[in-house]
N, C-alpha and C positions, 0 to 999 in steps of 0.2 A: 119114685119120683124125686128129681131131687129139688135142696132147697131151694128157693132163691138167697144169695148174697145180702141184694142193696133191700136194706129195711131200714123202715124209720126208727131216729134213733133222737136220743137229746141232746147230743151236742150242738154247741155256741154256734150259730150259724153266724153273726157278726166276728167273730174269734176266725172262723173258716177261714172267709172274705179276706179278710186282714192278712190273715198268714198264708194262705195258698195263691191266690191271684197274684202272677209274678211282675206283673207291672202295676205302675200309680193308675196307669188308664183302666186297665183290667179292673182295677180296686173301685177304681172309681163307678166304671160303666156297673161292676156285678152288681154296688150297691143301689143303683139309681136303676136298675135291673127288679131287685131285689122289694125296690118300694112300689115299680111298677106292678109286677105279677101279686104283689100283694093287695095293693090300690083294686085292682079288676078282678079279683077272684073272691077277695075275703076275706081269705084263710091265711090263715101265721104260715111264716116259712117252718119248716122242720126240714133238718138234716135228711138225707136218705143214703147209708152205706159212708164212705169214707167222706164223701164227695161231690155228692149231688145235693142242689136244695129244692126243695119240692112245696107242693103249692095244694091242700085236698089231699083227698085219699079215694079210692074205691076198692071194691075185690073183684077180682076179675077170674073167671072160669074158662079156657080154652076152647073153644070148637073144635079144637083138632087133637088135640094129646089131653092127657089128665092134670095137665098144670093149671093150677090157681093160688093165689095167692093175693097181697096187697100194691096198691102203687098209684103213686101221686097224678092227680088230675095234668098239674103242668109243672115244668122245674126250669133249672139250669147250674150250669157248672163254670165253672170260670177255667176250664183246660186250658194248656200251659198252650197248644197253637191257637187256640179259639177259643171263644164263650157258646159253648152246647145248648142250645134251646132247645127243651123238650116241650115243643107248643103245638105239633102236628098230628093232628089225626085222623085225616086222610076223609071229615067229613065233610057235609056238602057244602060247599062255595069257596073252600080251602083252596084249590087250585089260583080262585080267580085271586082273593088276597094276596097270595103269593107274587105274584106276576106286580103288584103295587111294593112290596116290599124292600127291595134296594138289592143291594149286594150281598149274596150268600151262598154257602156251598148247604146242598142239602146230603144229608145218610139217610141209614133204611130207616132212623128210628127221633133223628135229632135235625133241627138245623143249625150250620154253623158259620159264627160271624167273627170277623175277626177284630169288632170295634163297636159299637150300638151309635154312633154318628153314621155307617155305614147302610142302617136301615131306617126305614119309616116308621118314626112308633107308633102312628096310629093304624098301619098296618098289623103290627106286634100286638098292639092291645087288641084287632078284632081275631086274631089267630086264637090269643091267650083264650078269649071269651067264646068263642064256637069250638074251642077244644073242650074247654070245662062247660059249655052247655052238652057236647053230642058226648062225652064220655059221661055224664050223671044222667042221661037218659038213658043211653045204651047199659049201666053197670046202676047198682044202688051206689052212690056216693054217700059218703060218710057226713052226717054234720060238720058244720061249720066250730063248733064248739069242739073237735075232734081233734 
């Protein structure tokens, strides 16, 4: 099996922001980003992999292959085309939030924005909070003190 990559690690996640988000906007949104996903979850940001910042933890076991491992309830990345929101988890009423959200491209695994003026936060904050409610029912979530 192999490993996973992106693990939580201790680096600066203010130091991140600063240095990799390649515009003032970028810098600006990850951090006001940054105090949101924190503000509605709880939990301190931590670093995940080069790259990502991540919001919780769980461990998660595969239904379909032998992989498991660790991985953050909700995250994001400030990528050099977009800011990555790792806020979707495909459970119930997520569709309908969606549809109030604003402008966004979705992936199989993220949604992406290319500005947080672009979307609705109070959309963003009931995504963050039905992600990290159905992924800490579905998986044991780690404390908050984690």
């Amino acid at each position: 099996m192999a490993e996973l990559k992106t693990k939580q690690n201790n680096a600066d996640v203010h130091h991140f922001i600063s240095e990799y988000a390649n515009s003032e906007l970028k810098k600006n949104d990850s951090f006001e980003i940054l105090k949101l996903m924190q503000e509605t979850t709880g939990y301190a940001p931590k670093m995940w992999g080069d790259s990502i910042i991540g919001f919780g933890q769980y461990h998660y076991k595969s239904e379909r292959s032998s992989q498991e491992g660790d991985w953050f309830l909700v995250g994001f990345s400030p990528r050099k085309s977009a800011i990555s929101l790792y806020v979707y988890s495909g459970g119930e009423g997520q569709d309908d939030i969606l549809k109030d959200l604003g402008k966004f491209k979705m992936g199989k695994s993220c949604i992406y924005v290319k500005k947080l003026s672009d979307i609705n936060k109070e959309s963003l904050v009931k995504l963050i909070q039905s992600t990290t409610e159905f992924l800490q029912s579905k998986h044991k979530a780690k404390d908050k003190g984690s």
